[in-house]
C-alpha positions as CSV (number, residue, x, y, z in Angstrom):
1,X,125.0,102.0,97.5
2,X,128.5,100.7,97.8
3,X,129.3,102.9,101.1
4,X,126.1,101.7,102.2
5,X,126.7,98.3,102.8
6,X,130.2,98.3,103.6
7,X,128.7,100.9,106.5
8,X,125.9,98.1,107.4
9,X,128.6,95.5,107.8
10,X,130.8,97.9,110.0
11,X,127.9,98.5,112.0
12,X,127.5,95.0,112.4
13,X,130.7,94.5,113.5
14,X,131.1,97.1,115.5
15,X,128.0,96.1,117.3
16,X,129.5,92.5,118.4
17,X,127.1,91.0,116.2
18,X,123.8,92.2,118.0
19,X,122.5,93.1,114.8
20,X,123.0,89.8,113.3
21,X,121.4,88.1,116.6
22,X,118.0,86.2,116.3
23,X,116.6,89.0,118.9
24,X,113.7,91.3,117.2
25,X,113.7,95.2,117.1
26,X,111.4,96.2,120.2
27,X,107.7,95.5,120.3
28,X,106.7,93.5,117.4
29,X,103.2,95.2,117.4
30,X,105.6,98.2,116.0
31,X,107.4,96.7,113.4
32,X,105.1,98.5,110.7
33,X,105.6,101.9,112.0
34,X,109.6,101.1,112.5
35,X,109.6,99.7,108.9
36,X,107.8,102.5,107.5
37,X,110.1,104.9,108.9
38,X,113.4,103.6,108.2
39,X,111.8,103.3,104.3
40,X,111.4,107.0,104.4
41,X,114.9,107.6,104.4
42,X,116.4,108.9,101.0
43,X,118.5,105.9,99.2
44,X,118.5,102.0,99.8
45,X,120.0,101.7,102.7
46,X,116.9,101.3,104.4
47,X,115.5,98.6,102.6
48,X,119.2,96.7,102.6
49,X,119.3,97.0,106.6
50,X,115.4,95.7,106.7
51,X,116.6,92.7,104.4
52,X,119.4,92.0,106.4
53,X,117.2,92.7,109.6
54,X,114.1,90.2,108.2
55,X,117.0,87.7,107.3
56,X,118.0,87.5,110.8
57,X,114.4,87.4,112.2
58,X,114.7,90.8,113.7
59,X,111.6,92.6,112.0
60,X,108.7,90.9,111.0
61,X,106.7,90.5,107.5
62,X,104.8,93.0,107.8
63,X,107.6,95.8,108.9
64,X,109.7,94.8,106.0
65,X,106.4,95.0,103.2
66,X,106.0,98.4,105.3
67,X,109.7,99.4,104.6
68,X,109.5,98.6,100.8
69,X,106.3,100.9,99.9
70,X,107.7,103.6,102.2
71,X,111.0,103.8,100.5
72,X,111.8,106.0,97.0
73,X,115.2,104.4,96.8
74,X,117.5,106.7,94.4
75,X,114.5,108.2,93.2
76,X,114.4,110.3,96.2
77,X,117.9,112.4,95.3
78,X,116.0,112.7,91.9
79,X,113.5,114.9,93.8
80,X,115.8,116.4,96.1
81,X,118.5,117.4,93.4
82,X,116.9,120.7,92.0
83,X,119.4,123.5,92.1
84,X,117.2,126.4,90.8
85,X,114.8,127.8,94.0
86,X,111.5,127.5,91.9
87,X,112.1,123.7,91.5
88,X,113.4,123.1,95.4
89,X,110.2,124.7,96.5
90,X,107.9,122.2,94.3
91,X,110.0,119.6,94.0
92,X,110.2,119.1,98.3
93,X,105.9,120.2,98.2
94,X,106.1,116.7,95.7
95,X,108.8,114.5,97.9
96,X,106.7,115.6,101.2
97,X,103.5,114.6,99.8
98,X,104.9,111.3,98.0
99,X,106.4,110.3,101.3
100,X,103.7,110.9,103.3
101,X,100.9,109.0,101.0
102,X,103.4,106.5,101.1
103,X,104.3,106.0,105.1
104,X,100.5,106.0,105.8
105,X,99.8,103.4,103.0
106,X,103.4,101.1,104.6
107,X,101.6,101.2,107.9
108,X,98.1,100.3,107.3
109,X,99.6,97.6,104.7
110,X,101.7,96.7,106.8
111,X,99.6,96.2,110.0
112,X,97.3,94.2,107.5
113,X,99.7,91.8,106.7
114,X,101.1,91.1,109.5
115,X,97.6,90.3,111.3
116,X,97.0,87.6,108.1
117,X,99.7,86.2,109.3
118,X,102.0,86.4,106.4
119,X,105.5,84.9,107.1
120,X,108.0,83.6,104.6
121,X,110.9,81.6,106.3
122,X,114.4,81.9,105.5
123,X,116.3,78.7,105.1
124,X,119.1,78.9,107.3
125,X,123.1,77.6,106.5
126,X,124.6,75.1,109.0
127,X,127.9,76.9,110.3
128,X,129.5,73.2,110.3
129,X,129.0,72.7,106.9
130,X,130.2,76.2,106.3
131,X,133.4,76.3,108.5
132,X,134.1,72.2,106.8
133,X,134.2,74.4,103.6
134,X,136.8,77.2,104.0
135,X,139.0,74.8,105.7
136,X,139.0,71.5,104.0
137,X,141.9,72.6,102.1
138,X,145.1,74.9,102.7
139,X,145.8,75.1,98.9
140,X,145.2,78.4,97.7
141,X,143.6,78.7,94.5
142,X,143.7,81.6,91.6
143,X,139.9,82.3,92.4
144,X,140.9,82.7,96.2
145,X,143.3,85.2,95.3
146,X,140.4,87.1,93.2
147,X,138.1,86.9,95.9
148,X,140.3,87.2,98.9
149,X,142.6,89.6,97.6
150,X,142.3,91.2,94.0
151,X,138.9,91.7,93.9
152,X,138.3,92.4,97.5
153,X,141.1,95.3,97.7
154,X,139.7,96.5,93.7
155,X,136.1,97.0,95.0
156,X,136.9,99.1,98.3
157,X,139.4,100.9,96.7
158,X,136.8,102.0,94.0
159,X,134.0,102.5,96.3
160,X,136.1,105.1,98.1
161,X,137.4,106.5,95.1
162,X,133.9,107.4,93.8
163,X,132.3,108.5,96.4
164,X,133.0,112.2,96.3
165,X,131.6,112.4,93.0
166,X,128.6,110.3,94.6
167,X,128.2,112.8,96.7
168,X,128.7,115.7,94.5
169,X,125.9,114.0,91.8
170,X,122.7,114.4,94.4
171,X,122.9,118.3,94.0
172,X,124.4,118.8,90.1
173,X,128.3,119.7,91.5
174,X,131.6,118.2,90.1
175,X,135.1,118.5,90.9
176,X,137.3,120.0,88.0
177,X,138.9,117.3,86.5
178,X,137.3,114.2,88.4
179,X,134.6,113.2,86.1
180,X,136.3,111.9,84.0
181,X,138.2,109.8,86.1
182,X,135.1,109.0,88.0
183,X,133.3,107.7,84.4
184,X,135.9,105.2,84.3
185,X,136.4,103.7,87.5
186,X,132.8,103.2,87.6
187,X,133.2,101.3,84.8
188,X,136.0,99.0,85.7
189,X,134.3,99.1,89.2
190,X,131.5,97.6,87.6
191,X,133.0,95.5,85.5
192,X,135.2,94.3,88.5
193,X,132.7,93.4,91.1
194,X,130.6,91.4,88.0
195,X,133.7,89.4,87.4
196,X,134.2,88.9,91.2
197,X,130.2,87.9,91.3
198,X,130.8,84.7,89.0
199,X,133.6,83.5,90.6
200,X,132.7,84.2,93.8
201,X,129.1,82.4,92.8
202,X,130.8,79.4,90.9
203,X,133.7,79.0,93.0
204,X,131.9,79.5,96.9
205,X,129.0,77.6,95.8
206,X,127.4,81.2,97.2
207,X,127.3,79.7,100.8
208,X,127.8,82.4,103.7
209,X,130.7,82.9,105.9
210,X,130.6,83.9,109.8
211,X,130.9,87.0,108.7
212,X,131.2,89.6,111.3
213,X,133.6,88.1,113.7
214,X,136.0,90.8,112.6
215,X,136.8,93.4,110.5
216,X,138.3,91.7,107.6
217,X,135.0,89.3,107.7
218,X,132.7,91.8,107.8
219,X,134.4,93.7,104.8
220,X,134.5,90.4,103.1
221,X,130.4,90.5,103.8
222,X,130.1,94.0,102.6
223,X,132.1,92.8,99.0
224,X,130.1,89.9,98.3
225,X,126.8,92.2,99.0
226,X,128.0,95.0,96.6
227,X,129.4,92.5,93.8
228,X,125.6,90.7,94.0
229,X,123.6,94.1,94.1
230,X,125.7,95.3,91.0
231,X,125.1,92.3,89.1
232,X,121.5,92.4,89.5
233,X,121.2,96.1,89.1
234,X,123.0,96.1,85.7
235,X,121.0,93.4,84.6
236,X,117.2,94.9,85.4
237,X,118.8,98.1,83.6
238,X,119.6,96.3,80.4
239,X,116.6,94.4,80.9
240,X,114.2,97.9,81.2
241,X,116.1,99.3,78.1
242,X,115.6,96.5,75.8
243,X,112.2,96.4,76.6
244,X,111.6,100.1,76.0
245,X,114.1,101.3,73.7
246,X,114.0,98.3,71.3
247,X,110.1,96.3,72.0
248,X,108.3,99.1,72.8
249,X,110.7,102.4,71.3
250,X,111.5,105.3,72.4
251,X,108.7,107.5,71.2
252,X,105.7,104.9,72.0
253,X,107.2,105.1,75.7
254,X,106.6,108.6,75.7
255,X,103.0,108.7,74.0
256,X,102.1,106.6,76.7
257,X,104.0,108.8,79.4
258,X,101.4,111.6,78.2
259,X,98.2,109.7,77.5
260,X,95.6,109.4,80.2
261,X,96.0,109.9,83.3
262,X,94.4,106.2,84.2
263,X,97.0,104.6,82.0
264,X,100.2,106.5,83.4
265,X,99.0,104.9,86.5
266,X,99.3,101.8,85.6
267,X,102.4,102.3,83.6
268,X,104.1,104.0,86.4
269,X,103.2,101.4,88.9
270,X,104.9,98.7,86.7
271,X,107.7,100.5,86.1
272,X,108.5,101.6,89.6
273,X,108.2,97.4,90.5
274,X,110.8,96.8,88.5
275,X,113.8,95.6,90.3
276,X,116.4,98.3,91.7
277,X,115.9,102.0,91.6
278,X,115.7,102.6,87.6
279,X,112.4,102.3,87.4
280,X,111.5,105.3,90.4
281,X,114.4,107.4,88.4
282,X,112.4,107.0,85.5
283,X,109.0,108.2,86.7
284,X,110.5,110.6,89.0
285,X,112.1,112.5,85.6
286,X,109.3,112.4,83.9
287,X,107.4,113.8,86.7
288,X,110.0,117.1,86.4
289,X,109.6,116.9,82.7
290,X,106.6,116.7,81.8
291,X,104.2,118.9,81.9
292,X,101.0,118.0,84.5
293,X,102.2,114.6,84.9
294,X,99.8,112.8,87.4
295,X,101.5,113.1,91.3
296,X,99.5,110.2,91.4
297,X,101.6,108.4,88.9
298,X,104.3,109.0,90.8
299,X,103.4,107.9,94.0
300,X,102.3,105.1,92.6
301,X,105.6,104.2,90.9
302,X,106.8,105.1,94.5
303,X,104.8,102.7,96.5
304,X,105.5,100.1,93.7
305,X,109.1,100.7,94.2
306,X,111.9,98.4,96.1
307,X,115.0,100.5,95.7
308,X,118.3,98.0,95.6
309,X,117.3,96.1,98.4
310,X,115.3,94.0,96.5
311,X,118.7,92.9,95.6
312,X,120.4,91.0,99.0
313,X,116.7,89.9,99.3
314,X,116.5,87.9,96.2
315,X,119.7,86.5,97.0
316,X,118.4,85.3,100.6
317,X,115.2,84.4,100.3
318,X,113.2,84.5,96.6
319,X,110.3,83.9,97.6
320,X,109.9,87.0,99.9
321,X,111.0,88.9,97.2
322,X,109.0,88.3,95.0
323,X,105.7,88.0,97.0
324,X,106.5,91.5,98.2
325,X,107.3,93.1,94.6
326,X,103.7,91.5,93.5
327,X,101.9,93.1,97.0
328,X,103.1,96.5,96.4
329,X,102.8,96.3,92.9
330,X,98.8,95.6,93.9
331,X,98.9,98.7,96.6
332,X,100.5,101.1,94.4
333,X,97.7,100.5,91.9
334,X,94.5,101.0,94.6
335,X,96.4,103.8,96.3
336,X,96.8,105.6,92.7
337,X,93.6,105.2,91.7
338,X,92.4,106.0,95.0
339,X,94.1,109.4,94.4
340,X,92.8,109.8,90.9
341,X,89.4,109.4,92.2
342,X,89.7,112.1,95.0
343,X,91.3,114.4,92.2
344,X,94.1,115.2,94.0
345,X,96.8,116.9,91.7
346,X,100.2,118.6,92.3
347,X,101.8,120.4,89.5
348,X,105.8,119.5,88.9
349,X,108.2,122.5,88.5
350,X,108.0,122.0,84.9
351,X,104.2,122.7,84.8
352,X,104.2,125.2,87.5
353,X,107.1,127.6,86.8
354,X,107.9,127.2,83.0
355,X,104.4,127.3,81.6
């Protein structure tokens, strides 16, 4: 995730800001397709770009709603991470299928709300009062230190340092020696760009820079994006955990993971609309591990799903965010159903090959 953003900002600023220009991506009577298909890339970085993309009045409603049901965020490697041949060959006939229900849904979806017309503004920042800030005094301050040097040096230097063992995660490697080390610095790289979050958030009053005029700008950009996507992914985990391993419990979770198939639906739907990619993880295991879990359950947590890019779109415009959570909250649920109704049922590797 962090690699992915600081890549977004790079390519930003490699570009001479053309990606941050008010200028949309070709036709606009294409945005659903284009949206759709940059969601069906594996990860977040698709929905992150669209954000940034929609933010800048480059794509329109409609191509970013399309990018969100398209997209499996994280839960995509879950899929993708078998390492024994029996579970590559159902768990890719599962990730096909998933991603295909799921572009076709971003599309028509996506076409449909874009001819309603639906169109949330972003508020933009006056540069003035932006450029009046960062220069109204030479003084340097202990939180400018932490923001422009500390913190920002701490969070590249971790998100290099972690991601070989990123890397080696999506198809069950390690390195002899590194885990360790790599349990830790995620920790204090967590820890870090939470602490950098608040005093970035109390200190910058959160308005934006011109980022993007060069290199250490758009790095600068790419740090405030990671410390604000961390923050809010590790609070929708604890969040999700409280809810099910202290309200609900543990084992009433899993009776209802394995009641009727009409109710996994519906649980799987809300839990994939949860923000961040915990959720998808979550249905996406218990797809592998148990057996004939509903593919319908899982492409409705799918659909449901935004991935982290939820995250930068909270942040720039709430309102979008949320109206898009609650729409493909309500899509997942008829395209599930939908399913359910046709009978349409793919076994997991579980089911298929250990049965």
């Amino acid at each position: 995730m962090s690699l992915s953003l600081i890549g977004v900002s790079l390519l930003t600023y490699a570009s001479q800001g053309k990606l941050s220009k008010y200028k949309q991506v070709g036709p606009s009577g294409f945005h659903p397709i284009i949206g759709a298909l940059l969601g069906l890339i594996p990860g977040c970085v698709a929905t992150i770009v669209v954000s940034s993309m929609y933010k800048n009045k480059k794509i329109s409603f409609g191509g970013l709603f399309a990018t969100f049901i398209a997209t499996l965020g994280e839960g995509s490697f879950v899929l993708l991470g078998a390492s024994d041949e029996a579970s590559v060959v159902a768990n890719l006939k599962a990730f096909f299928i998933v991603n295909l229900v799921g572009a076709i849904a971003a599309i028509v979806f996506g076409y449909l709300v874009d001819s309603v017309g639906i169109h949330i503004s972003v508020k933009d920042i006056p540069v003035k009062a932006t450029h009046d800030k960062h220069h109204k005094s030479q003084e340097i301050t202990l939180s400018e230190v932490i923001i422009k040097y500390i913190g920002f040096y701490l969070i590249l230097s971790f998100s290099l340092f972690l991601l070989p063992g990123s890397l080696m995660a999506l198809w069950g490697g390690d390195l002899p020696g590194y885990d360790s080390l790599f349990d830790q610095a995620a920790i204090l790289f967590s820890l870090t760009s939470i602490i950098y979050y608040f005093i970035y958030t109390f200190t910058s009053k959160r308005q934006s820079c011109s980022c993007g005029n060069n290199l250490r700008e758009a790095l600068e950009h790419a740090v405030i994006d990671i410390s604000t996507v961390i923050v809010y992914v590790f609070a929708g985990l604890l969040v999700a955990n409280y809810i099910i391993d202290i309200l609900i419990g543990p084992e009433t979770f899993d009776a209802w993971m394995t009641s009727s198939a009409f109710i996994v639906v519906a649980i799987a739907g809300i839990i994939g609309a949860t923000p961040g990619c915990g959720g998808m993880i979550s249905v996406a295991v218990a797809y592998l591990a148990i057996p004939n879990f509903p593919i319908a359950a899982l492409i409705t947590a799918g659909i449901a799903t935004s991935g982290d890019g939820i995250f930068p779109l909270l942040v720039s415009n709430k309102k979008a965010a949320i109206v898009i959570t609650a729409l493909g909250l309500l899509v997942a649920l008829i395209v599930g159903y939908a399913l359910l109704a046709l009978g349409i049922e793919i076994q997991s590797s579980l089911s298929t090959f250990e049965r």
